[in-house]
C-alpha positions in Angstrom: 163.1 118.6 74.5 163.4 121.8 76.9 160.7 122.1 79.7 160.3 125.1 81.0 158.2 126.0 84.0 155.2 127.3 84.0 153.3 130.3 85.0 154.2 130.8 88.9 149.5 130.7 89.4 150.5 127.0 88.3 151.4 126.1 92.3 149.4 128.8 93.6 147.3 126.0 95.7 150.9 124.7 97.0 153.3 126.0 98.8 156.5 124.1 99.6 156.8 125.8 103.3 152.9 125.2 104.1 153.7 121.1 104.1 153.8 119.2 107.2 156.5 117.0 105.7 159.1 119.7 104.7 157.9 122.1 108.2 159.0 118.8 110.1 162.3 117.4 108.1 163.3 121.5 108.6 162.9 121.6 112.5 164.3 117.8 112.7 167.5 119.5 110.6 167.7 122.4 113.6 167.1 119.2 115.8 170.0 117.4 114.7 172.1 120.1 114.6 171.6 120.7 118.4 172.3 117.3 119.2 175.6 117.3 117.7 176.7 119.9 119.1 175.8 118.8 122.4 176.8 115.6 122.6 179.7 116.3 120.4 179.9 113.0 118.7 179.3 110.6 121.4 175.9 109.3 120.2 173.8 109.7 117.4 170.2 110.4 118.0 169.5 106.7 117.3 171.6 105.8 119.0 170.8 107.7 122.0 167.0 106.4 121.7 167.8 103.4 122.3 170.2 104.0 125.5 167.0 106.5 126.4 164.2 103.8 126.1 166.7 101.2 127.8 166.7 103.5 130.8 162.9 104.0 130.8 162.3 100.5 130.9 165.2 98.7 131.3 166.3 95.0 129.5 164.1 94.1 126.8 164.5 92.2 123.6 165.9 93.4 120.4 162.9 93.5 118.8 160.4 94.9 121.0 163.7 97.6 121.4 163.0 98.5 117.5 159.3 99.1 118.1 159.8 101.0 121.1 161.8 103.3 119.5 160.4 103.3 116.0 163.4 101.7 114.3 162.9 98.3 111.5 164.3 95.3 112.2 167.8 96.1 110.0 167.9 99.7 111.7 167.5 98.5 115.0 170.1 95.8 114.8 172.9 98.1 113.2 172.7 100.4 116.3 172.4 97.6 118.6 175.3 95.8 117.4 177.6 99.2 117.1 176.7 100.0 120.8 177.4 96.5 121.4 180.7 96.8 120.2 181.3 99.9 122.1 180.9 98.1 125.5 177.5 100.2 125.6 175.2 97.5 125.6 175.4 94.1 127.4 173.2 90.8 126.1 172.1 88.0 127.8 169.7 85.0 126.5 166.1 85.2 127.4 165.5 82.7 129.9 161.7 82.2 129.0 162.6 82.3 125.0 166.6 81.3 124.1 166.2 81.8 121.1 165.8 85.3 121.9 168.5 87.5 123.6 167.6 90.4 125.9 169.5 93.9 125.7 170.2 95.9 128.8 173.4 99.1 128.9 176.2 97.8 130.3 177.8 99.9 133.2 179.5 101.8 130.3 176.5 102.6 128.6 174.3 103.3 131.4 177.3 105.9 132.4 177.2 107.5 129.5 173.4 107.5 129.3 173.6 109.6 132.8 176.0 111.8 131.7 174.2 113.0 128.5 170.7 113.3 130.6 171.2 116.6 131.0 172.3 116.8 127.3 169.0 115.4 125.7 167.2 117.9 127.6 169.0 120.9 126.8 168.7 119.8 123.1 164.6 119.8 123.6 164.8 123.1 125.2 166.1 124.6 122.7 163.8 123.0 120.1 161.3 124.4 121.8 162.6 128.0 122.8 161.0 129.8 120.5 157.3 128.5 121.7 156.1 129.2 125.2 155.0 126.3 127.4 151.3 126.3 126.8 152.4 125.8 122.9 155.0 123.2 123.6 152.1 120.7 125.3 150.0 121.8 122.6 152.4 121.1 119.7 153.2 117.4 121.5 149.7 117.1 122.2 149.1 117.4 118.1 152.2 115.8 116.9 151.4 112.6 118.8 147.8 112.6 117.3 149.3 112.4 113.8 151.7 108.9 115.1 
């Protein structure tokens, strides 16, 4: 049976590039590509997260880790065991819970987590150039009301 589409009026009241979803997944693509290119292969962004939330708080368990940085339980525990076996990440057992271990960066990782600083914050300046800084805090301000 052949389908063929119907009158354009049929999606008059939709509009692909008026969705939130497809807005965002476009500027995370522009994102993404920035990130590579700056950090040229080193890291990928989840990976960088979690070296970025380890240096905001420091040692923490695996799985408050994943929540912190929005990652399941499977995700979070691919990129901690990759950095892992980089000699990014260092673990130790929880001395109040051994059943848990705690994740902190190794010297490599933290290392590598000061030299790309400056990285991470060229790659959000240039997210953002196009907007001026009254709309950046705005935009944040809005996109963390929709968490």
């Amino acid at each position: 049976m052949d389908v063929k589409p119907g009158p354009a009026s049929e999606s008059d009241d939709y509009a692909l590039d008026a969705q939130i979803g497809f807005v965002l997944r476009q500027v995370q693509q522009r994102h993404s590509i920035l990130f590579a290119e700056l950090f040229g292969g080193d890291l990928t962004p989840t990976q960088w997260a979690v070296l970025a939330k380890l240096g905001e708080i420091g040692e923490c368990s695996q799985n408050l880790l994943g929540r912190y940085t929005a990652m399941d339980v499977a995700t979070i525990k691919g990129v901690v065991q990759r950095l892992f076996e980089r000699g990014l990440l260092a673990r130790r057992p929880d001395p109040d819970d051994r059943r848990q271990l705690l994740i902190s960066m190794s010297p490599e990782g933290s290392a590598l987590f000061r030299h790309h600083l400056p990285n991470a914050a060229r790659v959000t300046e240039a997210t953002l150039a196009p907007l001026t800084g009254a709309e950046r805090e705005r935009l944040l301000r809005l996109l963390a009301r929709l968490r």
